[in-house]
C-alpha positions as CSV (number, residue, x, y, z in Angstrom):
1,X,0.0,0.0,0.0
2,X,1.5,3.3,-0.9
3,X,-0.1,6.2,0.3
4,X,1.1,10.1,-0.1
5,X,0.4,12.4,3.6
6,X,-0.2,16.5,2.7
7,X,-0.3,18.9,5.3
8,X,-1.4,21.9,3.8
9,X,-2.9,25.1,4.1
10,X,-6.8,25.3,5.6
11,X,-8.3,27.9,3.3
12,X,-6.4,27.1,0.1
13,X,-6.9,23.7,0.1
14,X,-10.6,23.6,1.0
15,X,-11.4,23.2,-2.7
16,X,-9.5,19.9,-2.9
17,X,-11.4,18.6,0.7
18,X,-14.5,19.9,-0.4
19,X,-16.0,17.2,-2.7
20,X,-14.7,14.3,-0.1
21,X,-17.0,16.4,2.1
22,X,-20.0,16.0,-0.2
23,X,-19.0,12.7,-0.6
24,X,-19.4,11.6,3.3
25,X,-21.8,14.1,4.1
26,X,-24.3,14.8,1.4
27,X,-26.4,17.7,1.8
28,X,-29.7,16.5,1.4
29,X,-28.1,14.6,4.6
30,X,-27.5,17.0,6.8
31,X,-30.4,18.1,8.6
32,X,-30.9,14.6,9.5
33,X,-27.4,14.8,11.4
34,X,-27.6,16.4,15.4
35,X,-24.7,18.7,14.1
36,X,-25.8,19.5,10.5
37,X,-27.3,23.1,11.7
38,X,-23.9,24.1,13.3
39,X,-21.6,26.4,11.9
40,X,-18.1,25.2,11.4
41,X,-15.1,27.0,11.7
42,X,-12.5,26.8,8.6
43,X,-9.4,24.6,9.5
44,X,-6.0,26.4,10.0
45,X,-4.6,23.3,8.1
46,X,-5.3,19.9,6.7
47,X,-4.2,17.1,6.7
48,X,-5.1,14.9,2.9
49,X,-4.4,11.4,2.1
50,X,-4.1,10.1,-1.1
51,X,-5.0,6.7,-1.8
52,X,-3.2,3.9,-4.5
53,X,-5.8,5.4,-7.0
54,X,-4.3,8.6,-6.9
55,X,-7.8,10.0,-5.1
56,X,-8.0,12.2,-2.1
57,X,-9.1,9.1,0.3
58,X,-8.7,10.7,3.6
59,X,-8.9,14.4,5.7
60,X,-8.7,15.7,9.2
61,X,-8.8,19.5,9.6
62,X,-6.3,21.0,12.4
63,X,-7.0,24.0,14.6
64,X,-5.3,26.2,17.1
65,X,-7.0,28.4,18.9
66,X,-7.1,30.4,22.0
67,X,-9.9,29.3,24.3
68,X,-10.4,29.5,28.1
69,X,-10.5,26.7,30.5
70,X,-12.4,27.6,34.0
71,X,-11.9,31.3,32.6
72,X,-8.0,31.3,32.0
73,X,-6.8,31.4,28.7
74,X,-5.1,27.9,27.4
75,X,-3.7,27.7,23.8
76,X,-5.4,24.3,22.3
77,X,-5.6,22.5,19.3
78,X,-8.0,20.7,17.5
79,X,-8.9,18.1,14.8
80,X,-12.3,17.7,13.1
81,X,-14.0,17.3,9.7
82,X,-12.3,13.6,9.6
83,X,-13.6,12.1,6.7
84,X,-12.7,9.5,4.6
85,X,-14.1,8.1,1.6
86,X,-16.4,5.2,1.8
87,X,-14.7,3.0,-0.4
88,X,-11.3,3.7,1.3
89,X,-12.4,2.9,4.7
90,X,-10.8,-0.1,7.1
91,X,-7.7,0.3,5.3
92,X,-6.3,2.9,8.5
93,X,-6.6,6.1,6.8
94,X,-8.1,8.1,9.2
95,X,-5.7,6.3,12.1
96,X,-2.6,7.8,10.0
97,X,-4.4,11.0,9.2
98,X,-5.5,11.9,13.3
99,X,-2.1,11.1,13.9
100,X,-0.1,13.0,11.5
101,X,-2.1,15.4,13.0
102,X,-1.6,15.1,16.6
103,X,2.3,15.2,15.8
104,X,1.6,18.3,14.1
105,X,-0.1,20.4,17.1
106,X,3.2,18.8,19.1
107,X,5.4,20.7,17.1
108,X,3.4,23.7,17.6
109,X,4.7,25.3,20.2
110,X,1.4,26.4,21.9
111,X,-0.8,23.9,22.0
112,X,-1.3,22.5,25.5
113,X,-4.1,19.7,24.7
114,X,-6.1,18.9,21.6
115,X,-9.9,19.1,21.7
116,X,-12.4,16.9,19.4
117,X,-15.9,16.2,18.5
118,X,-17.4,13.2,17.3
119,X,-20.8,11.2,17.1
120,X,-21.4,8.2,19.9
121,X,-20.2,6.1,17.2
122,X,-17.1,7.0,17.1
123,X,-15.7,6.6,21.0
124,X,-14.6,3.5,20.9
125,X,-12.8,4.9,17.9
126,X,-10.8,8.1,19.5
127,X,-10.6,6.0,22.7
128,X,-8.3,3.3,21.2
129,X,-5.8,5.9,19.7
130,X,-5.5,7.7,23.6
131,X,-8.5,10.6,23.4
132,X,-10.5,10.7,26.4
133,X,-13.8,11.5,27.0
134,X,-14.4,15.5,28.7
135,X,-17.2,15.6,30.7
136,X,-17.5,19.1,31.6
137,X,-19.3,22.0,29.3
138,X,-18.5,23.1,26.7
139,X,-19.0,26.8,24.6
140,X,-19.1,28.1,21.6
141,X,-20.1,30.8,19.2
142,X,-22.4,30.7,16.8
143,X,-24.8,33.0,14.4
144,X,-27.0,33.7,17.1
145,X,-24.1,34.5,19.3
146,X,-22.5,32.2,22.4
147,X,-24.1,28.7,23.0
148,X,-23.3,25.7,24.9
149,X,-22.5,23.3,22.8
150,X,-24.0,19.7,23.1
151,X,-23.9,18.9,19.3
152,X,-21.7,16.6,19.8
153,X,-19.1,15.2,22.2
154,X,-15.7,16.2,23.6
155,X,-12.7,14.5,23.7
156,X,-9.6,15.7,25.0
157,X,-6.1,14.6,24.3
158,X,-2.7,14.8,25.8
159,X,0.0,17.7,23.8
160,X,1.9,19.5,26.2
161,X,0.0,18.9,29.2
162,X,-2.7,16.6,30.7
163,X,-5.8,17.2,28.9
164,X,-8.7,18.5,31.5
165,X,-11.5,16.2,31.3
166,X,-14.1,17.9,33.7
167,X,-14.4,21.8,34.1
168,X,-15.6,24.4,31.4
169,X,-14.0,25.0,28.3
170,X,-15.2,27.9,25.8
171,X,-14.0,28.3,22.5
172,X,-14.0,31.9,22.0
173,X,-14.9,30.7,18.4
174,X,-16.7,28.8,16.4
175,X,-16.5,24.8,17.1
176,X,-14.5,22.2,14.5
């Protein structure tokens, strides 16, 4: 299996993510989905996978941010919009994508834990590869201004420092 690991820009490689998005997430979809109303914010960076057929088989979107945890300001980082194509799937993609980018919020220099959301289907998933559960709140902005957000659920994961996995985390943003 030969395989070919970008990390690129967010914004000017959203074009290339953006059908694999359609792909796993069709429109007509979303409003079925507990998450499908939420606004998203854009990833910083990306991380693409290319499969043997020379398609885009794999992405997880990275994101640093400043947030606040139990109201003092913590620098985090983030994955989300992990996707990868149905026909592509059980062959570890998204395993070497999330952790291509774990290693890259490591060697950023700020990021003291990463933060993720994902669907009850998925724990068993981010549990097995060392994310833990956060059971505190969590918020957020969106159009209609500063929410708690319950869309999905957080895990936490291990950078710089233990991950807190009770207490209140805000955003100061939009959620990935």
């Amino acid at each position: 299996m030969s395989i070919e690991i970008e990390i690129v820009n967010g914004d000017q490689s959203w074009s290339r993510a953006e059908a694999l998005f359609e792909t796993v997430w069709p429109q007509a979809e979303m409003k079925n989905l507990s998450w499908g109303h939420v606004k998203w914010a854009h990833a910083d960076l990306r991380v693409l996978i290319e499969s043997d057929e020379d398609v885009l088989a794999c992405h997880v979107g990275i994101y640093f941010r400043t947030a606040s945890w139990n109201g003092q300001k913590v620098h985090i980082g983030g994955i989300g919009g992990v996707a990868t194509r149905p026909d592509c799937r059980r062959r570890g993609y998204a395993s070497v994508a999330i952790g291509a980018a774990v290693q890259t919020m490591r060697d950023h220099d700020a990021a003291q834990f990463a933060l993720l959301f994902c669907e009850p289907h998925n724990f068993e998933f981010y549990s097995a590869r060392g994310w833990h559960p956060f059971t505190g709140e969590i918020y957020a902005e969106q159009p209609e201004g500063r929410i708690r957000f319950e869309a999905m659920a957080p895990f936490v994961f291990d950078l710089k420092r233990h991950a807190p996995q009770r207490g209140t985390i805000d955003l100061c943003g939009l959620p990935w």
